[in-house]
C-alpha positions in Angstrom: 101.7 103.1 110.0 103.7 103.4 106.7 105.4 100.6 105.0 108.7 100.0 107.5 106.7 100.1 110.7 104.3 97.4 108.6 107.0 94.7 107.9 108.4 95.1 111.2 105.5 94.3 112.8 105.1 91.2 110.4 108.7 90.8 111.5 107.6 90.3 114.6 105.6 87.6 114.4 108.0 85.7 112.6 106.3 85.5 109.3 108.7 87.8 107.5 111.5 86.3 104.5 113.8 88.6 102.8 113.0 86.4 99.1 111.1 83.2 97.9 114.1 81.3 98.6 114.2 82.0 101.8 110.5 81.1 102.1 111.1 77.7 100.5 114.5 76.6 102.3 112.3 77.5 105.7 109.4 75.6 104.0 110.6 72.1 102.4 108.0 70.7 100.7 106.1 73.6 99.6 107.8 74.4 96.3 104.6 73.3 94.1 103.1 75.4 91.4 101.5 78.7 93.1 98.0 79.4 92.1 96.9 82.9 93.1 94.6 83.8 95.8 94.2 87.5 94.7 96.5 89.5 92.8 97.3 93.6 93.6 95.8 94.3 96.5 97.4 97.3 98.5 99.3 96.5 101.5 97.4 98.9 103.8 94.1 101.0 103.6 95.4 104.0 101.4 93.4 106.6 103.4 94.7 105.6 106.8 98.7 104.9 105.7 101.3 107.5 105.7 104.0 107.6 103.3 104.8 108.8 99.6 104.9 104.9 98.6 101.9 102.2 98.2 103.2 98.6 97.9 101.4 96.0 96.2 101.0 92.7 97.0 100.2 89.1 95.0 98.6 86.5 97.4 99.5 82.9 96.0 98.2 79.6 97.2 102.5 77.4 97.7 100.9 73.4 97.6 102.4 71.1 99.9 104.0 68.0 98.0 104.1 66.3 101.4 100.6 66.3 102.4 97.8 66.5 99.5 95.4 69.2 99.5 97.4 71.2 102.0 99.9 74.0 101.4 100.8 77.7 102.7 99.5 81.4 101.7 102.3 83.7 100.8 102.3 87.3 100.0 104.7 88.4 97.4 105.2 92.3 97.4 105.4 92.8 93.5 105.7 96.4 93.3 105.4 100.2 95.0 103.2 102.5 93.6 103.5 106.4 94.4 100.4 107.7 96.3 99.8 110.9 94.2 100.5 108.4 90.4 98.3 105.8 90.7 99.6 104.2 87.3 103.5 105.5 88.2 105.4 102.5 89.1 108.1 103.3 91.4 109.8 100.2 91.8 109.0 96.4 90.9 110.3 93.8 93.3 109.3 90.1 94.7 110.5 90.6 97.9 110.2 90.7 100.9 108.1 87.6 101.4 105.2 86.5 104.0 104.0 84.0 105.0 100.5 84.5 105.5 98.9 80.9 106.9 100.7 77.5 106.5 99.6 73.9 106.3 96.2 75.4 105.3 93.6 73.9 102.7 93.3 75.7 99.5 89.3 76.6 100.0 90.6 77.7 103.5 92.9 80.3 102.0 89.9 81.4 99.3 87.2 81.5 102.2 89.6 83.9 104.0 90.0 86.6 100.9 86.4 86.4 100.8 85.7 86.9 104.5 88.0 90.0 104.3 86.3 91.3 101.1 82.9 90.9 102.6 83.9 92.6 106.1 83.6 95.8 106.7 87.1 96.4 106.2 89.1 97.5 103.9 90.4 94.5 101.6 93.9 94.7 102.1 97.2 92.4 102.6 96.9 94.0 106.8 93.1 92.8 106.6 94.0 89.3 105.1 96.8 89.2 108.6 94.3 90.3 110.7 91.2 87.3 109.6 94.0 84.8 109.7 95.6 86.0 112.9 91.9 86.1 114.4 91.7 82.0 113.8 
């Protein structure tokens, strides 16, 4: 599966936003200081994903300013690396946007990271989908 076939498959669920804005007009009252989950992972296991291109991803923690202790995980793609230049940045963007979980606590969202980087997967943005999907 390389990058377009990923999104559109995030697409589908409806957990896709072209930019933070988006995100936050969809989400009112989530617009609170992000704190980071985990920072860089890949989107998808390198070994297993076609493609030229490996994006990397930012996983923060959006509070809710409705309802305390509550808020969403969001997955900010911040950049594409090439697959042969592991340091060559081919292009730096925040966008698109998903949305992860919502209305979830913030231990919630750090017992998930570490549920996926205990698993026998690989520790990846599809990986972090996949435990939350599985709840």
């Amino acid at each position: 599966m390389d990058n377009t076939d990923f999104l559109e498959m995030v697409e589908a669920r409806g957990r896709l936003y072209p930019d933070v804005r988006d995100y936050l007009r969809a989400r009112p009252g989530h617009g609170g200081r992000r704190r980071s989950v985990v920072a860089g992972i890949q989107e998808q296991d390198s070994v297993e994903t076609a493609g030229d291109l490996l994006a990397q991803w930012d996983v923060v923690f959006y509070p809710s300013l409705i309802v305390h202790g509550q808020g969403d995980v969001v997955a900010h793609r911040v950049l594409r690396r090439s697959r042969y230049s592991r340091t060559a940045i081919v292009q730096r963007d925040e966008h698109p946007v998903i949305m992860v979980a919502q209305d979830v606590t913030r231990a919630e969202a750090d017992a998930a990271w570490r549920s996926v980087t205990e698993g026998a997967r690989a520790a990846t943005l599809e990986s972090l989908l996949a435990e939350y999907g599985g709840r």
